[in-house]
DOZA-908896 format. One record per residue (C-alpha): residue in three letters; x, y, z. Coordinates in nm, 3 decimals, m for minus. Example, Ala and Ser with C-alpha at 12.3 -4.5 7.8 and 13.67 -1.06 7.14 Angstrom:
// residues 2
R   guvo        px        py        pz
R    ALA     1.230    m0.450     0.780
R    SER     1.367    m0.106     0.714
***
This chain:
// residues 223
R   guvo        px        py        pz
R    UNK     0.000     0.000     0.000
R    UNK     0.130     0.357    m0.137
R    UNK     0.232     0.571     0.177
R    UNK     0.245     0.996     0.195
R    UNK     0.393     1.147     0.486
R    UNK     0.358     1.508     0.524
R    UNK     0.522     1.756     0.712
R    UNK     0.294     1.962     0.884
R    UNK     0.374     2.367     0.910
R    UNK     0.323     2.483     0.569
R    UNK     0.223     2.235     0.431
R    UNK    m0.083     2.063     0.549
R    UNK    m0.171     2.391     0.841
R    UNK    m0.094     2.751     0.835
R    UNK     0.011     2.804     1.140
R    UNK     0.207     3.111     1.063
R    UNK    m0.039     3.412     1.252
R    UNK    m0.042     3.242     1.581
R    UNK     0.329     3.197     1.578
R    UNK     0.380     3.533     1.466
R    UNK     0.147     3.705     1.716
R    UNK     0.320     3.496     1.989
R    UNK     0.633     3.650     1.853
R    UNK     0.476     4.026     1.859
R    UNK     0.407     3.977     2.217
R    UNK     0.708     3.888     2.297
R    UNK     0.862     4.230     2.125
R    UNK     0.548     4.432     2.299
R    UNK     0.632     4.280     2.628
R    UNK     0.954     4.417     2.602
R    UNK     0.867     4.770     2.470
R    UNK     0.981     4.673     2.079
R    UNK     0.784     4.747     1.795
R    UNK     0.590     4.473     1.646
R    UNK     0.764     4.318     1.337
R    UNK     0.523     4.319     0.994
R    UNK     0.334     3.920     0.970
R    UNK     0.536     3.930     0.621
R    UNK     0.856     3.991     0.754
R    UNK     0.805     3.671     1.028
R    UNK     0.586     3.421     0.788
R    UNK     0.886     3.315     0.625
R    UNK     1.057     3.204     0.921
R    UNK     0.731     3.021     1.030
R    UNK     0.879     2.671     0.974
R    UNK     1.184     2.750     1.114
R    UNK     1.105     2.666     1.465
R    UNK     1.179     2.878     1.765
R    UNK     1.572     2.926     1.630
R    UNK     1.453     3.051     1.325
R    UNK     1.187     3.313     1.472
R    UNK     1.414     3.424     1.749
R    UNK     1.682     3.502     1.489
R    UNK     1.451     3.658     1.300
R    UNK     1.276     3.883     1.489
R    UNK     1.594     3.979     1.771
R    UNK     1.919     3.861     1.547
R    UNK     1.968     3.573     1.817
R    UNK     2.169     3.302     1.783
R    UNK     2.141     2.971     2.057
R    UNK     2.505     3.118     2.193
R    UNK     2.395     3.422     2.326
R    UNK     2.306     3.537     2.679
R    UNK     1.967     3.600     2.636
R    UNK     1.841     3.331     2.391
R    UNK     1.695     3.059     2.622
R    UNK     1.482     3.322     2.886
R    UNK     1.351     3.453     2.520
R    UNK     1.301     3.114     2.376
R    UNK     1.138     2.996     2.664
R    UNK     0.871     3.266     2.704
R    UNK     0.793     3.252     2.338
R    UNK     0.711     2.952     2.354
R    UNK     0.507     2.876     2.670
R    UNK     0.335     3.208     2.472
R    UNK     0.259     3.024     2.146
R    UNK     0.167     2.705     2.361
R    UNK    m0.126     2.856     2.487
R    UNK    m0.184     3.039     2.163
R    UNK    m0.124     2.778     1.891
R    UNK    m0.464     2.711     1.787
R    UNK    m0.598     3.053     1.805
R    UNK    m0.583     3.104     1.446
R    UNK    m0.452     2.838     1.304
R    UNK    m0.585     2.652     0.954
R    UNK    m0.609     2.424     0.718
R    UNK    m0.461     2.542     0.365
R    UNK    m0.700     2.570     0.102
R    UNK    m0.725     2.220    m0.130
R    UNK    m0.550     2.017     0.175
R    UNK    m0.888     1.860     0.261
R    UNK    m0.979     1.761    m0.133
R    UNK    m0.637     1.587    m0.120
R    UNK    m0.635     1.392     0.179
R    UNK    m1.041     1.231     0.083
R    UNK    m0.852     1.175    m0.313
R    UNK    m0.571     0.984    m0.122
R    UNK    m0.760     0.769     0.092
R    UNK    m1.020     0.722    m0.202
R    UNK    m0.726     0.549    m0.436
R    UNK    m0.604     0.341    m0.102
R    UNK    m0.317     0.547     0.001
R    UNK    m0.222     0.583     0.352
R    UNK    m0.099     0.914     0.482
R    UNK     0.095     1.041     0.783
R    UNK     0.257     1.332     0.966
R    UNK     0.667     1.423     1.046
R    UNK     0.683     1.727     1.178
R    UNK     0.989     1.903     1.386
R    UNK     0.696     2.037     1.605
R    UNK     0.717     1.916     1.948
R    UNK     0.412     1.690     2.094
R    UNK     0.270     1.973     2.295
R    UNK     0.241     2.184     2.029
R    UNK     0.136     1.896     1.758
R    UNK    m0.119     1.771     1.949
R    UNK    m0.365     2.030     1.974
R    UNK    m0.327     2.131     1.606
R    UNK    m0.382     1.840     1.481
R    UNK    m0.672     1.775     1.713
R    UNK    m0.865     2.110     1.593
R    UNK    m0.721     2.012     1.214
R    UNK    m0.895     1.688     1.237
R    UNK    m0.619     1.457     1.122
R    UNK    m0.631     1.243     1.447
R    UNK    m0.823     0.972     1.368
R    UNK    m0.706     0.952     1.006
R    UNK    m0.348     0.979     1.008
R    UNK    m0.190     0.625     1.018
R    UNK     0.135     0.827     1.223
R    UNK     0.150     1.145     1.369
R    UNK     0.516     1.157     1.473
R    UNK     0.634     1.483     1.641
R    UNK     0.964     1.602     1.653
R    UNK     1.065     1.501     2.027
R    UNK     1.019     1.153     1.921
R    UNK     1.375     1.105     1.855
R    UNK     1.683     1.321     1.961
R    UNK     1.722     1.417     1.624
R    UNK     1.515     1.672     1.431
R    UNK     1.492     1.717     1.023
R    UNK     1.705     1.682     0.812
R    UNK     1.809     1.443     0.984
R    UNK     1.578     1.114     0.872
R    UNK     1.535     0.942     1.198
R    UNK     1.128     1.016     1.293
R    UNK     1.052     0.948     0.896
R    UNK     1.225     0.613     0.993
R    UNK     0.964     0.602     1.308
R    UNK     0.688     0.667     1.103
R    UNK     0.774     0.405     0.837
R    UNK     0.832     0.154     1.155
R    UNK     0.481     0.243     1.355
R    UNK     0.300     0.201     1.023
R    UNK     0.492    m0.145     0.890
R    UNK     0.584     0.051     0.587
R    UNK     0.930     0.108     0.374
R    UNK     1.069     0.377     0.240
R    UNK     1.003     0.245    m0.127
R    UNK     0.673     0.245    m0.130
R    UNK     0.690     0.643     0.049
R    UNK     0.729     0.973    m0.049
R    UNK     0.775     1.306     0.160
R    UNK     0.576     1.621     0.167
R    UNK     0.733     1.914     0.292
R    UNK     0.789     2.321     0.224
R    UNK     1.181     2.322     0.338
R    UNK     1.491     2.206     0.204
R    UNK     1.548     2.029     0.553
R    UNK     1.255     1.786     0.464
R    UNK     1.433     1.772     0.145
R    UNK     1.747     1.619     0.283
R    UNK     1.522     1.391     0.556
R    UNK     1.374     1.267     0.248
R    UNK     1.654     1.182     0.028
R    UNK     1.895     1.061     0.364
R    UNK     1.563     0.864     0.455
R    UNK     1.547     0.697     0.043
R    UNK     1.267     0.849    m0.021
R    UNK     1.109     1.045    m0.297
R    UNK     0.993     1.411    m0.229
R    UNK     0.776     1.677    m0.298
R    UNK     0.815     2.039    m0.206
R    UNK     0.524     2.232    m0.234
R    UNK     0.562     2.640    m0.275
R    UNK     0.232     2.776    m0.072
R    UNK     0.435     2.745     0.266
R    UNK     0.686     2.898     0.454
R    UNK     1.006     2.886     0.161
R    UNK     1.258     3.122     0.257
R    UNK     1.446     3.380    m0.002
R    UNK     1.775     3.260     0.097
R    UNK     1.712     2.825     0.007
R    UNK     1.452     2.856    m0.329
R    UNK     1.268     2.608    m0.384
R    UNK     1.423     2.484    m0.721
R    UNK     1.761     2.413    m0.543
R    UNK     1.600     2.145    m0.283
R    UNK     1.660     1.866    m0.560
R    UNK     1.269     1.764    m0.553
R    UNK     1.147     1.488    m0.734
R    UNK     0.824     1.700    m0.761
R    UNK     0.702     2.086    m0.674
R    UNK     0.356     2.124    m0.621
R    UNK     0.262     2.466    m0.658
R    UNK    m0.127     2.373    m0.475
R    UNK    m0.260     2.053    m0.349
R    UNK    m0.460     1.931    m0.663
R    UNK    m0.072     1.888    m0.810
R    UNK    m0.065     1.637    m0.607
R    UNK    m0.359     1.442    m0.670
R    UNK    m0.267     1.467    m1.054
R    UNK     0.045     1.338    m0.952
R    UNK    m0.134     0.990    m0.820
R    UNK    m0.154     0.755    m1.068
R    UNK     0.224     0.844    m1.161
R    UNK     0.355     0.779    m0.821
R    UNK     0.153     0.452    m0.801
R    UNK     0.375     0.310    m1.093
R    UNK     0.665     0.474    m0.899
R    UNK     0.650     0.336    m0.563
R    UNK     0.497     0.035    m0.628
R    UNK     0.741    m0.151    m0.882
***
């Protein structure tokens, strides 16, 4: 049976505003400006590191990363599903996938406490053969090692899978992993890794891409 795992920030959820409003609070709290959504929304999928650096220039060695870190995100903890949603065409995809026999799953570098709730409100619970957060290992994309957890909890291999994801670090998980990916363009892709550099097998530029892509990827992954 034909597997999709997904990654899940930008790529099945936008959960860009609540991250960046946690983020603004942080800068109100201490008497900063808030930073335009634009400015932040590319750095969405970045994790904390990525929105600390880009809204204060802070790097894990400084002095003052881990108090900031740490507020931001007991912040966005009890903010993350304020706003949150599904992207547009993510639904249609999911009922096409399951309709042709596919299995589908989630690896995201999102911790447990944040993945949870989302994907609770998102509805993906009950439907998603894995849901494997990012504290399930010690090691965090691009490094492989929860796609290997997903492939294990489901009973599946890597050669009948193929990766979903909207940064080059799922592209590397994929191909360190042996697995075909897709990078898809409506999420979080920052100016400084475009997209046409990941080495994708596929870019989907919305989610009906990928249900075009089906039959395709049937021959693919199951020779």
């Amino acid at each position: 049976m034909p597997l999709m795992l997904f990654d899940l920030d930008g790529t099945l959820v936008d959960s860009a505003p609540d991250l960046v409003a946690s983020m603004n609070r942080i800068r109100r709290a201490m008497a900063l400006e808030e930073l335009p959504y634009e400015t932040l929304r590319e750095y969405a999928g970045a994790g904390a590191r990525g929105l600390l650096w880009a809204s204060f220039g802070l790097q894990p060695e400084d002095e003052s990363f881990e108090k900031i870190k740490a507020d931001f995100l007991a912040d966005y903890q009890a903010h993350c599903c304020d706003h949150v949603t599904i992207f547009q065409g993510i639904p249609s995809m999911l009922d096409a996938l399951e309709a042709r026999g596919w299995q589908w799953g989630i690896v995201t570098n999102k911790f447990a406490c944040f993945t949870d709730p989302l994907v609770e409100k998102a509805g993906f619970t009950g439907r998603a053969a894995a849901i494997i957060s990012g504290d399930a290992t010690a090691h965090l994309k691009p490094s492989p090692d929860n796609l290997f957890v997903a492939l294990e909890t489901i009973g599946a291999s890597a050669e009948t899978c193929i990766y979903v994801g909207d940064d080059i670090r799922d592209a590397k998980a994929a191909r360190a992993a042996g697995m075909d990916f897709i990078a898809v363009d409506w999420g979080y892709i920052r100016h400084d890794t475009p997209i046409q550099t990941w080495g994708a097998n596929y870019i989907a530029h919305q989610p009906s891409d990928i249900i075009n892509l089906l039959p395709e990827l049937e021959g693919r992954l199951t020779k």
